[in-house]
C-alpha positions in Angstrom: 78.5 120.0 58.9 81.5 122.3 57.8 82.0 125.7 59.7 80.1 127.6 57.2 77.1 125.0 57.8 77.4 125.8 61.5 77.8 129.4 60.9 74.5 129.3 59.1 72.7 127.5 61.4 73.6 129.6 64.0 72.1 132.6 62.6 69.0 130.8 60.9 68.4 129.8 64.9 68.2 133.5 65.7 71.8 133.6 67.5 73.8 136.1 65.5 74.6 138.0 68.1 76.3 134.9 69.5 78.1 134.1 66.5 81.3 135.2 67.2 81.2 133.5 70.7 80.3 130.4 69.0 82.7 129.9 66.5 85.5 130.6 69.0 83.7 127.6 71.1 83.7 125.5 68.0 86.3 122.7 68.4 87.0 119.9 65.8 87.0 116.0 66.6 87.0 112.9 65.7 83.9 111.0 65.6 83.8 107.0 66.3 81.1 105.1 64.4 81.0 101.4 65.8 79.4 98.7 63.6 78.9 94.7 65.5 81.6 92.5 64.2 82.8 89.2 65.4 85.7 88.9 67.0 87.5 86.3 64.5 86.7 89.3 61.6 89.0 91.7 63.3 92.3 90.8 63.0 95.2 91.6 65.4 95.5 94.8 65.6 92.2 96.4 64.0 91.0 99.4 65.6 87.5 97.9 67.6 85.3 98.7 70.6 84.2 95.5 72.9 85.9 92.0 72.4 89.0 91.1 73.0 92.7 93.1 73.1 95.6 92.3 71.3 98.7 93.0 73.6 101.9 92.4 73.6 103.2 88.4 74.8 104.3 88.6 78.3 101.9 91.5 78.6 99.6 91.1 82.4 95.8 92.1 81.6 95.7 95.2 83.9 93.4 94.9 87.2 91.9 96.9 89.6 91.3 96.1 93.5 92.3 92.3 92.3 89.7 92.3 90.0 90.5 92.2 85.9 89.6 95.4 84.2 87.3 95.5 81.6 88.7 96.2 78.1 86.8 99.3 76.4 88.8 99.3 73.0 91.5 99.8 71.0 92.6 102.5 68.6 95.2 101.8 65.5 96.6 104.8 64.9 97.3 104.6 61.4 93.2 104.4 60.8 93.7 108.0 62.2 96.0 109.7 59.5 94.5 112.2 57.2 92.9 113.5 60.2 94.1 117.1 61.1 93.7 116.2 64.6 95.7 112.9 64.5 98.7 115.3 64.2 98.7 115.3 68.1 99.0 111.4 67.8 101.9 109.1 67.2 101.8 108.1 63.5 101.5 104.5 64.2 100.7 102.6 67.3 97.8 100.9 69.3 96.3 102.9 72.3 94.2 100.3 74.4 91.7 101.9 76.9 90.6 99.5 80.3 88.5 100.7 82.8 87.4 99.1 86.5 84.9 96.3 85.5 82.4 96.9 89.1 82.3 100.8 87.6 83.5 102.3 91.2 85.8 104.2 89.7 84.7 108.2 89.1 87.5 110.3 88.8 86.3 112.6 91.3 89.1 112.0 93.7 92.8 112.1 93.9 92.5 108.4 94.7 90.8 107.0 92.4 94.1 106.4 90.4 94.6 102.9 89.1 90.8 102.5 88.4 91.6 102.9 84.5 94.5 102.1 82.2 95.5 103.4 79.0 98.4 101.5 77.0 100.3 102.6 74.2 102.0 99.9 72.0 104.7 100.3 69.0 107.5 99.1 68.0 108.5 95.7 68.6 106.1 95.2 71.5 103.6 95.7 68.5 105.3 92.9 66.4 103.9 90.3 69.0 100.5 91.7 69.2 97.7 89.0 69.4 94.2 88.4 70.7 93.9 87.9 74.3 91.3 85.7 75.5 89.6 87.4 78.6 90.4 86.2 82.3 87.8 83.5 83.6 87.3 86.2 86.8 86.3 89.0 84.5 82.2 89.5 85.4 80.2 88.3 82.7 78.3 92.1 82.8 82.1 93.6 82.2 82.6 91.9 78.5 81.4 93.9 75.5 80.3 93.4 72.1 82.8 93.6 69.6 82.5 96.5 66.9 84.7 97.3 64.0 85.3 101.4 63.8 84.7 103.6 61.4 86.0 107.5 61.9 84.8 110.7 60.4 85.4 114.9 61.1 82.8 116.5 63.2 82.8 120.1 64.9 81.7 119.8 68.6 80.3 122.5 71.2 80.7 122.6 74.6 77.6 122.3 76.9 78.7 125.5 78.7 79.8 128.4 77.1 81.1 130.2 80.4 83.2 127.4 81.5 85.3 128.2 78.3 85.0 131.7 77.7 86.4 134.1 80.9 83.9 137.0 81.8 81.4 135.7 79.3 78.8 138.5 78.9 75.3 136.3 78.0 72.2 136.9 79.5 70.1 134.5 80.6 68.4 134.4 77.4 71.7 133.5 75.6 72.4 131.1 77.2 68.8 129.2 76.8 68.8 129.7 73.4 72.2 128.0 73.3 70.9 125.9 75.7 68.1 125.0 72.5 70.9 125.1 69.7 72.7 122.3 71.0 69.5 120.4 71.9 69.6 119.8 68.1 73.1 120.3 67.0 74.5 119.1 64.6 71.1 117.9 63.3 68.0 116.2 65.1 68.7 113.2 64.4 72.6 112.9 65.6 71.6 114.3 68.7 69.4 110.6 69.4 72.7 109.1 68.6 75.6 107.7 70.8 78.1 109.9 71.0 82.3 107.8 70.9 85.0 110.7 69.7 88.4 111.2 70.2 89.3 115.0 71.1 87.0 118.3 70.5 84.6 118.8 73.3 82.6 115.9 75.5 79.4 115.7 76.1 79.4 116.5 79.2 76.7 115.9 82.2 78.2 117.4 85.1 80.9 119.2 86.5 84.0 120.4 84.4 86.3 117.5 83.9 89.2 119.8 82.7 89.3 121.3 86.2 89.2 118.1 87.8 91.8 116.4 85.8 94.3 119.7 86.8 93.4 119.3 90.4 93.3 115.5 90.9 96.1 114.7 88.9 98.2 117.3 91.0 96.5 115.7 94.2 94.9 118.5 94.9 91.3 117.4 96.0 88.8 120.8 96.5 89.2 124.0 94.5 89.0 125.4 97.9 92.7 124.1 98.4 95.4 126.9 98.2 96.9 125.0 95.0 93.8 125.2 93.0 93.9 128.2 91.5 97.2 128.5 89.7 96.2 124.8 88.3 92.8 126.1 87.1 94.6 128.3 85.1 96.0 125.8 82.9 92.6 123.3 82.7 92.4 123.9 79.0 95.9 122.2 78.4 94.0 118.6 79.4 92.4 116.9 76.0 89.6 114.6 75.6 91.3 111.7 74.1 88.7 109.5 74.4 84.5 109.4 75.1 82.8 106.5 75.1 79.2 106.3 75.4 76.4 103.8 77.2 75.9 102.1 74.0 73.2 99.1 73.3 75.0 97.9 70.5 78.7 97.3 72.7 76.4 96.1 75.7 77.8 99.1 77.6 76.4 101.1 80.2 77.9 103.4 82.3 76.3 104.3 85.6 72.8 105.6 84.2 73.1 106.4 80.9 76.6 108.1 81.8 80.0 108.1 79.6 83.3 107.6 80.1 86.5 110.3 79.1 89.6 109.7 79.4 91.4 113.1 79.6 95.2 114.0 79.0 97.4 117.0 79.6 99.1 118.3 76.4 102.3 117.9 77.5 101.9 114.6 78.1 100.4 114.2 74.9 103.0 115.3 73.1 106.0 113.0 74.8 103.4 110.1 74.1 103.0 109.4 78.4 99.4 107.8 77.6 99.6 106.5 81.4 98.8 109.9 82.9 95.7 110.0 81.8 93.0 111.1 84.4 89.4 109.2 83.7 86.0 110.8 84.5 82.4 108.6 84.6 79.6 111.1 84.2 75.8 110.1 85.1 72.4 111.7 84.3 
């Protein structure tokens, strides 16, 4: 759906009062459609979900309390241009995403540093690129399906209006009905779906990960702490660069049915320091 589309369905859902709320809320991603592949069709390289990594010879898989991290993918940035949003990105490049393989890593704590890692590869550590098989201690439960990617546009809302808007004034029936928008937004049937993007809003199950990212990353561990509130102010400068879902088809499945984000500050962003990223595992 374009922003028209939305726009439409908006009002034909009996929210044009809201509209102009809404389409400030309305943020642009990019959506990640996996489809199972072996691992000997993807060569070196290829963007994919599951399998194996390519990295870099020399290159130490990345662990976590001793124990090897599982790999969660790896994005080839050129697959990415043409997107508006890719314009945040290096032009070319791998990002490879890892994540603690016994899942005891949150993200709801200044310590839980070093549960994740997030790895950005270009030139000539990219030239010697290739497959990696996995560690023999890796769990078996920690190793995923490969899946080739495929990428598309999609508009994204966030699942609370108030967290983004200051002094939003909604009454309680607003917010239900928006409550029942997004219970079928875009459409019916992608709302059943699994849900990977790369920036725009997450779907998110619990508290607000922009805050926590601000706080933890600064060490700050309560919004109750004295730092908190200048850091709150800039939340909205941290980006969803990456949500991966509990997905059947990878063999993934976080906590109960949770995700995973990974979450970086523009500024980092922008002078490509893909290692301070904060990670956040959300659960029904």
């Amino acid at each position: 759906m374009n922003k028209e589309e939305i726009s439409a369905s908006i009002t034909a859902a009996g929210l044009g009062k809201l509209l102009p709320d809404i389409q400030r809320l309305l943020q642009e991603s990019i959506r990640i459609r996996p489809t199972p592949a072996g691992q000997s069709a993807l060569p070196a390289g290829t963007s994919h979900l599951g399998g194996l990594p390519d990295l870099p010879w020399g290159f130490a898989w990345p662990e976590c309390k001793g124990i090897p991290m599982s790999f969660i993918g790896q994005i080839c940035l050129e697959d990415l241009n043409g997107f508006e949003l890719a314009k945040k990105l290096p032009e070319s490049g791998l990002l490879s995403f890892f994540y603690d393989a016994n899942q005891e890593t949150y993200g709801g704590s200044p310590n839980d540093r070093g549960g994740w890692a997030v790895y950005f590869f270009d030139g000539l550590a990219r030239l010697t690129l290739h497959t990696v098989a996995a560690p023999t201690r890796l769990p078996e439960n920690a190793r995923y399906a490969a899946c080739h990617l495929s990428f598309a546009t999609e508009f994204t809302l966030p699942t609370s209006a108030a967290q983004h808007i200051e002094n939003l004034n909604w009454g309680d029936a607003d917010v239900q009905a928006y409550e029942n928008f997004l219970s079928s937004f875009p459409t019916d049937n992608d709302y059943t779906l699994r849900h990977h993007r790369m920036f725009g809003h997450p779907n998110q199950l619990q508290d607000d990960m922009q805050l926590q990212s601000a706080l933890y990353t600064s060490g700050v561990p309560t919004i109750t702490d004295p730092r908190a509130a200048a850091l709150a102010q800039k939340k909205e400068d941290w980006l969803l660069l990456l949500q991966i879902d509990s997905d059947d088809a990878l063999g993934m499945q976080w906590a109960s049915s949770g995700l995973l984000y990974f979450w970086i500050n523009s500024a980092a962003l922008s002078e490509r320091k893909f290692d301070q990223t904060w990670l956040v595992l959300q659960a029904e």
